[in-house]
C-alpha positions as a Markdown table, in Angstrom:
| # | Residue | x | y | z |
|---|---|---|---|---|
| 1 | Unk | -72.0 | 15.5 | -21.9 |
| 2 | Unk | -72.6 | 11.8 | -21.8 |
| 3 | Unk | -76.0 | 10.3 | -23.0 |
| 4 | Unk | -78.6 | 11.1 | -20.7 |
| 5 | Unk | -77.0 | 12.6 | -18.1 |
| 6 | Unk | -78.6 | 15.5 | -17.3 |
| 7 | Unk | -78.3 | 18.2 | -13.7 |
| 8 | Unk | -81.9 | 18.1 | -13.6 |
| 9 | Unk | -84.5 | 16.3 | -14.4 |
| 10 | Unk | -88.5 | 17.6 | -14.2 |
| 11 | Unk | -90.5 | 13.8 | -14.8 |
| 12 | Unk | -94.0 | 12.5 | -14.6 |
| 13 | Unk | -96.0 | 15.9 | -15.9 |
| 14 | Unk | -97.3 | 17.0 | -18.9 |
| 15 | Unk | -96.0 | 19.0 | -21.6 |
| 16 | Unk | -97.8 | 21.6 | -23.8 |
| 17 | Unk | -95.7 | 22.1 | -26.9 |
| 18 | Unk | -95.4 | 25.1 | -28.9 |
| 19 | Unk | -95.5 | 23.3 | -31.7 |
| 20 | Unk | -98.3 | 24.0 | -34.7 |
| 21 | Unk | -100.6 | 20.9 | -33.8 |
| 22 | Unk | -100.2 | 22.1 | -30.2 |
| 23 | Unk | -99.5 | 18.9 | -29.7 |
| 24 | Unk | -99.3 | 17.0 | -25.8 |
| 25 | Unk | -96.8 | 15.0 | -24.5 |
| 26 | Unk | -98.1 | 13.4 | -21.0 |
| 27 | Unk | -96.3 | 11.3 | -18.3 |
| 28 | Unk | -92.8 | 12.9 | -19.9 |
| 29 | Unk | -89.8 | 14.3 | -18.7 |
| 30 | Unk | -87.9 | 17.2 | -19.4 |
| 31 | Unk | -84.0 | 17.1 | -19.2 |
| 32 | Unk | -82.2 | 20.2 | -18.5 |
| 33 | Unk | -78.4 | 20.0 | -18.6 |
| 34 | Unk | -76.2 | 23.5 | -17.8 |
| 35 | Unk | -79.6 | 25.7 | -17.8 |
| 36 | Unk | -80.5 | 24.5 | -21.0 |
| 37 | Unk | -83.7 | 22.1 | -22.1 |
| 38 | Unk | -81.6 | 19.5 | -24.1 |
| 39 | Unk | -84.2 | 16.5 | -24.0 |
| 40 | Unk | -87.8 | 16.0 | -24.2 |
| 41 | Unk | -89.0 | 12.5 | -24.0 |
| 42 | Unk | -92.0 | 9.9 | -22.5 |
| 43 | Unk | -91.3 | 8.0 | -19.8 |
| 44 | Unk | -93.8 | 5.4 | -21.7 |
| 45 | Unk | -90.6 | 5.3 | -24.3 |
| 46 | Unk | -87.4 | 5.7 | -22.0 |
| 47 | Unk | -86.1 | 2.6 | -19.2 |
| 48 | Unk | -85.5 | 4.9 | -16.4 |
| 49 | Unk | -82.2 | 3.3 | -15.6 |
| 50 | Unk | -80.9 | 4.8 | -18.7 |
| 51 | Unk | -81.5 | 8.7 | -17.0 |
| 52 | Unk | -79.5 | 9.8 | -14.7 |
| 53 | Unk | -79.4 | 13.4 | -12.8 |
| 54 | Unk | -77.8 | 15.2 | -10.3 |
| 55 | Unk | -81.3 | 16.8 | -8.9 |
| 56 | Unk | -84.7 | 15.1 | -10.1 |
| 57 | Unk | -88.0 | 17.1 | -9.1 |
C-alpha cells in the first residue's frame, strides 16, 4: 500500500487511547486500510492533500 492511502478514512473527532497516560488525541484522524487501523495522526500535524481514501466519513 502506497503512503497514505487508505479505504477509509474517520477525520475531525477525538480519540481516547488505550494507552497508560490515557492520553487524547483531538481533531485527528483514523486511517483504516483492508479492515485494519494502520494510522493514527492529527490533522493539526498532516496537509490534508497528502491523505487520500476511497470513502472518508
Amino acid at each position: 500500500m502506497p503512503e497514505n492511502n487508505f479505504d477509509i478514512i474517520i477525520s475531525g473527532g477525538t480519540l481516547l487511547t488505550m494507552s497508560a497516560g490515557m492520553d487524547i488525541i483531538e481533531d485527528c484522524f483514523v486511517g483504516i486500510h483492508n479492515g485494519i487501523i494502520t494510522d493514527i495522526r492529527s490533522l493539526k500535524k498532516t496537509r490534508s492533500t497528502s491523505i487520500r481514501a476511497h470513502e472518508t466519513i
